[in-house]
C-alpha positions as CSV (number, residue, x, y, z in Angstrom):
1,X,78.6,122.6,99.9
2,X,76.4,121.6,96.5
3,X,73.9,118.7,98.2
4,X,72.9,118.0,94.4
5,X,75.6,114.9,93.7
6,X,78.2,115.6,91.1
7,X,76.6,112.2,89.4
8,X,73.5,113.7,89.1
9,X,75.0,117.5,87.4
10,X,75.7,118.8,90.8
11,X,79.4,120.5,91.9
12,X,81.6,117.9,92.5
13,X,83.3,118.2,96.4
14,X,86.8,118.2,94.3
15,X,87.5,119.4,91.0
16,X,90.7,120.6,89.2
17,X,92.6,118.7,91.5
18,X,95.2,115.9,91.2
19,X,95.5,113.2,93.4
20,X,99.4,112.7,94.4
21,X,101.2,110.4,91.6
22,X,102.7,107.4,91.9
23,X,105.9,107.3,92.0
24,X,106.7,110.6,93.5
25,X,109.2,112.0,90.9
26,X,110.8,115.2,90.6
27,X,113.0,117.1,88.7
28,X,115.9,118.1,91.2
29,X,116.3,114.6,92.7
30,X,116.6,112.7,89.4
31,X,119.4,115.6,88.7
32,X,121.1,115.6,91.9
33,X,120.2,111.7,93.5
34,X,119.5,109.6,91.1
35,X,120.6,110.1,87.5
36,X,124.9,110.7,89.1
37,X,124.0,107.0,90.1
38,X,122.6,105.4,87.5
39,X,125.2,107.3,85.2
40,X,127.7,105.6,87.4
41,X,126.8,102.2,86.9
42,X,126.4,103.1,82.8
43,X,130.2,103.8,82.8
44,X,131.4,101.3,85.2
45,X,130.0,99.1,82.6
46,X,128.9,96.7,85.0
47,X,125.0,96.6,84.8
48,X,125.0,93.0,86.0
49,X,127.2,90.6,87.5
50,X,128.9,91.0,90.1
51,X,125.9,92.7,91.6
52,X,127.6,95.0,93.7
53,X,124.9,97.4,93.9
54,X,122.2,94.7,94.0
55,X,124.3,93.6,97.6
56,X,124.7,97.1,98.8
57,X,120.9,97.4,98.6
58,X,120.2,93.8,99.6
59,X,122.0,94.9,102.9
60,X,120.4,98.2,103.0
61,X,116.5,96.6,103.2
62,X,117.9,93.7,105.8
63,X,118.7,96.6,108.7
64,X,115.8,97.9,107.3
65,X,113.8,95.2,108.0
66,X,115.7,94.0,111.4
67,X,116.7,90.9,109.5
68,X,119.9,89.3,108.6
69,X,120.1,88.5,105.3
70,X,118.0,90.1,102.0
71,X,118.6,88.7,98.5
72,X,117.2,91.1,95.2
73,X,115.2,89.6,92.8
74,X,113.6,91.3,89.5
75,X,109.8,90.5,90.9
76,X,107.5,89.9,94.0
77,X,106.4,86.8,92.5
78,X,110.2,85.5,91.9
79,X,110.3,86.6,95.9
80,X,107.4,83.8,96.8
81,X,108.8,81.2,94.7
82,X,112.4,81.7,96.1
83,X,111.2,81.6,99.8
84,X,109.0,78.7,99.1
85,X,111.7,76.8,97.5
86,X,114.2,78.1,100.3
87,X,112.2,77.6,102.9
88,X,111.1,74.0,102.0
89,X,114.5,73.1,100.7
90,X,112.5,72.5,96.8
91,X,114.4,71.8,94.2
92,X,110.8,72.1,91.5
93,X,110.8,68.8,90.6
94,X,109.4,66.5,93.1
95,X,106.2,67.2,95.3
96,X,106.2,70.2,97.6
97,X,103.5,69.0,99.6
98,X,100.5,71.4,100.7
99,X,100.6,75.0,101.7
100,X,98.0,76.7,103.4
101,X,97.3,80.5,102.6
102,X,94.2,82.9,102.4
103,X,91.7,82.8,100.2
104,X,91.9,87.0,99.6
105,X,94.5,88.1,97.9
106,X,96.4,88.6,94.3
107,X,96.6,85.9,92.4
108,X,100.8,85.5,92.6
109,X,100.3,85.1,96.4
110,X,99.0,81.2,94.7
111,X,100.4,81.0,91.6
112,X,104.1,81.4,92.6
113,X,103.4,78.4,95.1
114,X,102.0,76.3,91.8
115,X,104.7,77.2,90.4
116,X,106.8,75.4,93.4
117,X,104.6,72.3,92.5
118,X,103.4,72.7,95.9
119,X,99.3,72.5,96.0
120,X,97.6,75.3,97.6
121,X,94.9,75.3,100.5
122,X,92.7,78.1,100.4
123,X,91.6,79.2,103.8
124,X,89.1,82.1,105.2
125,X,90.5,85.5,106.9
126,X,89.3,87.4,110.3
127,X,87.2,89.8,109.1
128,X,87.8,92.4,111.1
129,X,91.8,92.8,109.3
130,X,91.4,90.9,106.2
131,X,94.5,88.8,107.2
132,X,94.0,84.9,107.3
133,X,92.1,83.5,110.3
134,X,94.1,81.7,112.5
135,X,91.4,78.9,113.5
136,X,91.1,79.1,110.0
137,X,94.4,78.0,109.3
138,X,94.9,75.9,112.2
139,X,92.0,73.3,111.1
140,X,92.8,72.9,107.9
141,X,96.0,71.8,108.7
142,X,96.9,67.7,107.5
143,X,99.3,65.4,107.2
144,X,100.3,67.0,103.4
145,X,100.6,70.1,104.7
146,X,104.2,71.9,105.1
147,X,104.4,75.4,105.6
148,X,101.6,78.6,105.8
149,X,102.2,81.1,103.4
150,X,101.0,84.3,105.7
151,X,100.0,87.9,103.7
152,X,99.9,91.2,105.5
153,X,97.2,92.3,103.4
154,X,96.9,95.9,102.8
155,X,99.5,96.7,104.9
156,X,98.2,95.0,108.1
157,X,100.8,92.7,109.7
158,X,98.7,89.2,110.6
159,X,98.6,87.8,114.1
160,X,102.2,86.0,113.5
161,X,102.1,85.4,117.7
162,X,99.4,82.8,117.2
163,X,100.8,81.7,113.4
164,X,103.9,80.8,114.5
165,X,102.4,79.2,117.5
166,X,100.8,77.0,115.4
167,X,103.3,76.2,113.4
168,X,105.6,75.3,115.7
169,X,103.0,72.7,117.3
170,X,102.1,71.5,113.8
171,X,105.7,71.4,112.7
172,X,104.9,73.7,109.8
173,X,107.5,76.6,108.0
174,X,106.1,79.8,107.8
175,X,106.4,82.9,104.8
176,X,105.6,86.1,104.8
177,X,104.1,87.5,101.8
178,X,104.9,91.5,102.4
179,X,104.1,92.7,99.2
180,X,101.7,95.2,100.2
181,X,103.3,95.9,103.6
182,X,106.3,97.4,103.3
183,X,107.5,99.4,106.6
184,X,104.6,98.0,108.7
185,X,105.3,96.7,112.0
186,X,103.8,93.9,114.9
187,X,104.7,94.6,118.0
188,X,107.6,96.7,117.5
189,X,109.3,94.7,114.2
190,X,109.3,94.9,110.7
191,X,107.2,92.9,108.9
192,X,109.6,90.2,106.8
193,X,111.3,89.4,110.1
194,X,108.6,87.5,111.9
195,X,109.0,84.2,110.1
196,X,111.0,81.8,108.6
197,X,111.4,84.2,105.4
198,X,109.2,87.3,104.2
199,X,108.9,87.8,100.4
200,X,108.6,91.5,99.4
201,X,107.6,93.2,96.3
202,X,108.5,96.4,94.5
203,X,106.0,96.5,91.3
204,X,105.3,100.1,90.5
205,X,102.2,99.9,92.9
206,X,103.5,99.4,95.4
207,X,105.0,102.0,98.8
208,X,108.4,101.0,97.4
209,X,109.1,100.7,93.6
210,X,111.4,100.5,91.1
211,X,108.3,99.4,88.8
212,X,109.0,96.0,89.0
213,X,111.2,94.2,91.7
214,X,111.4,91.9,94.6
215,X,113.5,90.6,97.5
216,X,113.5,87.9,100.2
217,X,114.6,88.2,103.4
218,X,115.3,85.6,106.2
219,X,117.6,85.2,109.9
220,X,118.3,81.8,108.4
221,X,121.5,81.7,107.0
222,X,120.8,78.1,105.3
223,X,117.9,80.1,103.7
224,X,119.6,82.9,102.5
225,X,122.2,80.3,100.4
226,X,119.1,78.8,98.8
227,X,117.5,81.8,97.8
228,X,120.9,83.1,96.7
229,X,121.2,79.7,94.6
230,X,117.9,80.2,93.2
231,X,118.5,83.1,92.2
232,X,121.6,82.7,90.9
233,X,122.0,79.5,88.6
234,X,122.6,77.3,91.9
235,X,126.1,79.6,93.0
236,X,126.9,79.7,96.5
237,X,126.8,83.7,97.8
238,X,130.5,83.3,98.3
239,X,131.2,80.9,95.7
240,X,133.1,80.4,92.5
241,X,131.3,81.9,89.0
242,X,131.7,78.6,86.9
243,X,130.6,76.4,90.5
244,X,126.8,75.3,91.0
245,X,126.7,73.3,94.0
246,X,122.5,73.2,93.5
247,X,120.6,73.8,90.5
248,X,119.0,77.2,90.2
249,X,117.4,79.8,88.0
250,X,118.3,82.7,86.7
251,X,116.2,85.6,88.4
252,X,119.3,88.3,88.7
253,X,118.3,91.6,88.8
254,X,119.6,95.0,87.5
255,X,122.0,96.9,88.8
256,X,119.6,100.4,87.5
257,X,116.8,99.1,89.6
258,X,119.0,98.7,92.9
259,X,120.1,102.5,92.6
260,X,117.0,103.7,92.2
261,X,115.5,101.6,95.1
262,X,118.5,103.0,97.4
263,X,117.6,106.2,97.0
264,X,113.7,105.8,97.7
265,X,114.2,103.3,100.6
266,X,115.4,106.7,102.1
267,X,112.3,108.2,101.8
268,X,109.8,104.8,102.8
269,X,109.8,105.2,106.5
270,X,108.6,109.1,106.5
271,X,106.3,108.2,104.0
272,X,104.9,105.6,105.8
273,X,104.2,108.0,108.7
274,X,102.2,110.1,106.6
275,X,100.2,107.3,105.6
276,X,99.3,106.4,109.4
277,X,98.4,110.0,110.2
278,X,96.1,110.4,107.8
279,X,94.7,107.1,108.0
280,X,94.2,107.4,111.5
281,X,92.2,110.6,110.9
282,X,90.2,109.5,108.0
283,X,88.9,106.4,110.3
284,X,88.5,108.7,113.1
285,X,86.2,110.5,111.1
286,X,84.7,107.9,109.6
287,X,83.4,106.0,112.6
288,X,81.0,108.5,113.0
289,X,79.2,107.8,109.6
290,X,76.8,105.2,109.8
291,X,77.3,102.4,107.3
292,X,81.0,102.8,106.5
293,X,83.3,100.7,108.3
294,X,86.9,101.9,108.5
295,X,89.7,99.4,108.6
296,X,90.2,97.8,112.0
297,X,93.9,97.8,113.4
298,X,94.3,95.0,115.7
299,X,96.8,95.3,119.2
300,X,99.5,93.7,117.9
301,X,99.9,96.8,114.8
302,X,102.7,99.4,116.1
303,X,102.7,100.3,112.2
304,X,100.6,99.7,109.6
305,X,101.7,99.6,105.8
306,X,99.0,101.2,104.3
307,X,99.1,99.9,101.0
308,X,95.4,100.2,101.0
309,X,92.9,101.9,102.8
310,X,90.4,99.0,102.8
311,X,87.0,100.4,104.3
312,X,83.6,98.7,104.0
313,X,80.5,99.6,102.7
314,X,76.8,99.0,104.3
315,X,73.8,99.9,101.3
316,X,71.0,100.3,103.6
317,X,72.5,103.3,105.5
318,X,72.7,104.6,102.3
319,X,68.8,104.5,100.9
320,X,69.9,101.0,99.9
321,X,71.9,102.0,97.0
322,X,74.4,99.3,96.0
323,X,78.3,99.6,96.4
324,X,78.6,100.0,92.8
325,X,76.4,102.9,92.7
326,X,77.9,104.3,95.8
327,X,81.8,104.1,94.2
328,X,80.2,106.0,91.2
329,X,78.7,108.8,93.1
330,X,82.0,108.9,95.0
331,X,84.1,109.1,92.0
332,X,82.1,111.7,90.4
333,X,82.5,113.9,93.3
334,X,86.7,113.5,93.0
335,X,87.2,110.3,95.1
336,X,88.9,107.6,93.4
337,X,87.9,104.2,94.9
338,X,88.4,100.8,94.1
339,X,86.0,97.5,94.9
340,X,89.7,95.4,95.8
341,X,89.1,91.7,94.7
342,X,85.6,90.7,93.3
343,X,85.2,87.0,94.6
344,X,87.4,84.7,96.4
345,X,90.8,83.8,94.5
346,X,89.6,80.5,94.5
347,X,86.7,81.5,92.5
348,X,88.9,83.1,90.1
349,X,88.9,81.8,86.0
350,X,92.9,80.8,86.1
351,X,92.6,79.1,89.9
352,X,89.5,77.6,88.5
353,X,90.9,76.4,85.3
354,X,94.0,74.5,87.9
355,X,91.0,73.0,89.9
356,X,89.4,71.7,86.9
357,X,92.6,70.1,85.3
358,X,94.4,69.2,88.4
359,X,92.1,69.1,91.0
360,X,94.5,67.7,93.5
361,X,96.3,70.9,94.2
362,X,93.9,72.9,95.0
363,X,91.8,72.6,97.6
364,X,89.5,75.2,99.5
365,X,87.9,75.3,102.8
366,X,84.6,77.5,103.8
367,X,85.5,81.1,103.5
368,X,82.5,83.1,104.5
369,X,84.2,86.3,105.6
370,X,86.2,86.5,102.4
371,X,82.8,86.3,100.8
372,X,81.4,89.1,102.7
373,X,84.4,91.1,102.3
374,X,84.6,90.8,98.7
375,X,80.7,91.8,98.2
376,X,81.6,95.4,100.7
377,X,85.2,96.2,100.6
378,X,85.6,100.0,99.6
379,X,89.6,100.8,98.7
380,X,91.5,103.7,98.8
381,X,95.2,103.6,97.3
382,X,98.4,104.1,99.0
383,X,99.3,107.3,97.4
384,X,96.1,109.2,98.3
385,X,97.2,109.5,101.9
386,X,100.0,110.6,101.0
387,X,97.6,114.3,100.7
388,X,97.5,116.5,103.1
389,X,94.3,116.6,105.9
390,X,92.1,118.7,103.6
391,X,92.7,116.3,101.0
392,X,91.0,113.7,103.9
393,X,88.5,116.0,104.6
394,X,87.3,116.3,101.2
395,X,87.0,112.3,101.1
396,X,85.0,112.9,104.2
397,X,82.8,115.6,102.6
398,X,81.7,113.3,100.0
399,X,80.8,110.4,101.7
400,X,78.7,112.6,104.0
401,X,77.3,114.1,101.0
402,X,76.5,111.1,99.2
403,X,74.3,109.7,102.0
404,X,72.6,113.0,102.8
405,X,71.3,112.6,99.3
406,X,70.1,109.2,99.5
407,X,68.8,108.9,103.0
């Protein structure tokens, strides 16, 4: 192995070689899977209502995910609104009341609650799993507040034990936002199924896509009729086309996208098991470099999702070189990385814009760990562990590497 750093005109640990795409396409499944299906629904001419292949896969991801009902939408933010509203019993008009949520994480995780005219409460995350903190959560709770919108961040299920222990003493509703945790598991069950509703999302990103997507699912079956109504001008599931017993939106999807998520649901639980191989062989290795922190995986994890490898950084085991510097010497050498979210969402221009025009729906309690996180957080995307172990062990040469040269 060069010790010279690629950055500095030394032989990069990997060149000439791609990283796995995302999605994973081929040839002989569009020709044999998925183009006799899509073809089908051309010539059934048929491409929306009545949705028949938007049930079959709504049923489909509800035994995946151990849960009773599932309702397709066209987007993981059209998934939060819908369980919020559901949930809450909304109809977008009147106040919502508060909902409490973390204060890392994508900006739809927020907005889609906004959206519900519910305010948001930001509140700080454990820092050992990036998921929200439970004492956290439990002392911001007031007399506005009505539900905790919970996210399994990067794949890592939160403590839903104690969550819904608090909620039920608090009298709260509880959501799952499992946009980045598909497949991932707490004690034995499927993320989605640990709370009053989960809220999935299937943006091209994500461990399963259709490039843009999303879908609610619940054991309530009062739920499921008001996500179905919000997603479906008001209808009942069962009910009569030109009926609209509630007022609802139009958030149908298309009958293309549900074929095409059929056939990759398939593939999601294998490929999920890759992920948690590697993963646990990249942290295995990576404990024993000083300064890089892998992700924790608390008890209650039987499965993580794996959307994102999210290790941290430490500068002075590394000559005190910054993270930035670090993820350029990394990427030079072959390793794409990521720095995840910059600053709080709180902190964010849009959120901050909100604040400033309507500061009563925002409100934000100390978040110390998100700040820490934000200012070390080292990412690694979904589809690089779906490489083999050399491909880990070249990730693992070049962070050794890097702090040979520096320290």
């Amino acid at each position: 192995m060069s010790k010279k750093l690629a950055i500095d005109g030394g032989i990069p640990v990997r060149s000439n070689q791609s990283w796995s795409n995302w999605p994973l396409v081929n040839q002989q499944e569009w020709e044999t899977e998925i183009e006799p299906k899509m073809r089908a629904v051309y010539l059934s001419a048929s491409e929306g209502l009545p949705g028949t292949k938007s049930q079959e896969f709504s049923h489909s991801y509800a035994n995946y995910t151990g849960t009773k009902y599932a309702t397709f939408l066209p987007h993981g933010t059209d998934a939060i609104s819908a369980a919020v509203s559901a949930v809450l019993d909304l109809d977008g008009f009147g106040d919502g009341g508060e909902i409490i949520t973390t204060n890392y994480t994508f900006v739809a995780t927020a907005s889609a609650v906004l959206d519900r005219r519910c305010s948001v409460a930001f509140v700080d995350i454990d820092s050992d799993n990036f998921t929200i903190d439970p004492a956290a959560l439990e002392s911001a709770v007031t007399d506005r507040t009505r539900a905790i919108l919970v996210v399994h961040l990067g794949g890592h299920p939160a403590d839903m034990f104690t969550i819904n222990q608090i909620a039920q003493k608090h009298g709260l509703k509880v959501i799952e936002d499992c946009a980045q945790a598909h497949g991932a598991e707490s004690n034995g069950k499927k993320v989605g199924s640990l709370s009053d509703a989960g809220a999935f999302s299937f943006q091209s990103s994500k461990n399963l896509t259709s490039g843009e997507g999303g879908m609610v699912t619940t054991n309530d079956e009062m739920t499921h009729h008001l996500v179905h109504a919000f997603m479906n001008v008001g209808r009942e599931p069962s009910g009569a086309r030109w009926e609209y017993p509630r007022l609802g939106w139009n958030y149908r999807p298309s009958e293309y996208l549900a074929v095409l998520l059929m056939e990759r649901l398939k593939k999601l639980e294998a490929q999920t098991d890759i992920r948690n191989a590697n993963a646990n062989y990249l942290s295995a290795e990576l404990k024993q470099i000083e300064g890089i922190i892998p992700p924790y995986n608390s008890h209650w994890v039987t499965k993580h999702g794996y959307h994102l490898y999210m290790m941290r950084y430490q500068s002075e085991a590394f000559g005190g070189k910054s993270r930035a510097e670090f993820m350029r010497a990394l990427e030079a050498e072959g390793i794409p990385v990521s720095s995840g979210y910059g600053q709080p969402l709180s902190q964010e221009s849009g959120m901050q814009r909100v604040f400033d025009q309507y500061p009563h729906l925002i409100r934000v309690l100390p978040c110390p760990n998100v700040e820490q996180v934000c200012s070390e957080s080292i990412w690694l995307f979904q589809n690089i562990l779906l490489g083999s172990q050399k491909d880990m062990d070249q990730i693992i040469e070049a962070i050794i590497k890097i702090q040979g040269a520096w320290s």
